[in-house]
N, C-alpha and C positions, 0 to 999 in steps of 0.2 A: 289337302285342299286349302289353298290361299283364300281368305276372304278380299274383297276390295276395300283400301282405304278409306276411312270413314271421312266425310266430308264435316268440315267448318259448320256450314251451314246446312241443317237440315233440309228440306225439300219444302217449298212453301215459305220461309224466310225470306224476307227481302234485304237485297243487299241496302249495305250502309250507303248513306247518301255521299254523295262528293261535294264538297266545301264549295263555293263557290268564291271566285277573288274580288275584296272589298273597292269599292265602283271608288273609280276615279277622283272624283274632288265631296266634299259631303256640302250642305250648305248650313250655317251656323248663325241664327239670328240673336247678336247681344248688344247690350244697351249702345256701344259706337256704331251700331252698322250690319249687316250680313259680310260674314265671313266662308272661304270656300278651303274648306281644309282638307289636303292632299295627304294620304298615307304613302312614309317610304319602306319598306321592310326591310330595308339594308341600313336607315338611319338611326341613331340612338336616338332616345328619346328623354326628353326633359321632366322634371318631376309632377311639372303641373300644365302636361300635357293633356288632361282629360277636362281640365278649367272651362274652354269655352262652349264646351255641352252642358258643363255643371249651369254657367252665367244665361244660355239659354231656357234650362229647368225652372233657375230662380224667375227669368222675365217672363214667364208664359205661362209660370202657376203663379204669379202676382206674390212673388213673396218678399223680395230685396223690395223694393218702393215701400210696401207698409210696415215694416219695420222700421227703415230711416226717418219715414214721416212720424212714426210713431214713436222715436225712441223720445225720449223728456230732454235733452239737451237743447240749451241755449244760451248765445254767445251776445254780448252786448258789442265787441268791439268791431271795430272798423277790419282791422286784421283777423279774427276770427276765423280755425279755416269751417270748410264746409261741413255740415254732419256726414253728406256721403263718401266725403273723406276722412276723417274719424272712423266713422264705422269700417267701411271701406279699406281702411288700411290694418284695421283690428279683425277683421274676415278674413284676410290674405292671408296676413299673419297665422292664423290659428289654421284655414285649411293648405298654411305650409309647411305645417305640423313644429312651429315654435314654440316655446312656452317660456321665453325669456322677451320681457322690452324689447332689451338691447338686439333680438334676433332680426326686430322688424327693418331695422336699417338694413338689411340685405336686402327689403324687396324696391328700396330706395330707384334702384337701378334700374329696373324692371318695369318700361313703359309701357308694355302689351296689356299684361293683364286688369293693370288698372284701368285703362281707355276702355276693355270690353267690361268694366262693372259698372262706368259710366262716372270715374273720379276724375279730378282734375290731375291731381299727384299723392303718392304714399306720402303720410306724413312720419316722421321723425317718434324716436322714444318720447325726447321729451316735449315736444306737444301735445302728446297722446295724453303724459303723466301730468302734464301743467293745465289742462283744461280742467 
């Protein structure tokens, strides 16, 4: 006598759910503006591809603004750059996972992500180190 094949799924289990595909554009509010960011699943991705969800968390639980308000630095000169640049560029830095000065000159380049934290430009090692 053959018994019949035991099934997967007992009797009363419900099947697993079916994924559904991630919607078209997201929309992204950070300190430059509303952003509308499209997913490509064929495109590689960048490292700090997940930044302007992070920049939206920061601006909507009120955290980036009272920390720069609040840090204790102050500049007497005319050239002096800005604290949310300072900071701003010392933020980047650390969640670009550097841990050298000299790394932050890489994000030199990198005009995006600074406009969405609300700087004007990454500042330089040693502005950082000479303040």
């Amino acid at each position: 006598m053959l018994l019949p094949p035991k099934s997967d799924h007992p009797t009363g289990d419900q099947a697993l759910a079916t994924r559904n595909a991630l919607p078209e554009a997201v929309e992204v509010d950070t300190y430059a503006g509303k952003l509308h960011i499209e997913w490509d699943s064929n495109a590689k991705l960048t490292p700090m591809v997940q930044l302007p969800f992070f920049i939206q968390f920061l601006k909507f639980g009120d955290r980036f603004d009272p920390w720069v308000s609040d840090c204790p630095l102050h500049y007497r000169s005319n050239n002096a750059p800005k604290k949310v640049n300072v900071l701003g560029s010392l933020f980047l830095s650390i969640l670009s996972g550097h841990n050298r000065y000299a790394h932050i000159i890489n994000l030199m380049s990198d005009q995006v992500n600074s406009r969405l934290l609300g700087m004007s430009k990454v500042l330089s090692m040693i502005l950082l180190v000479g303040v």
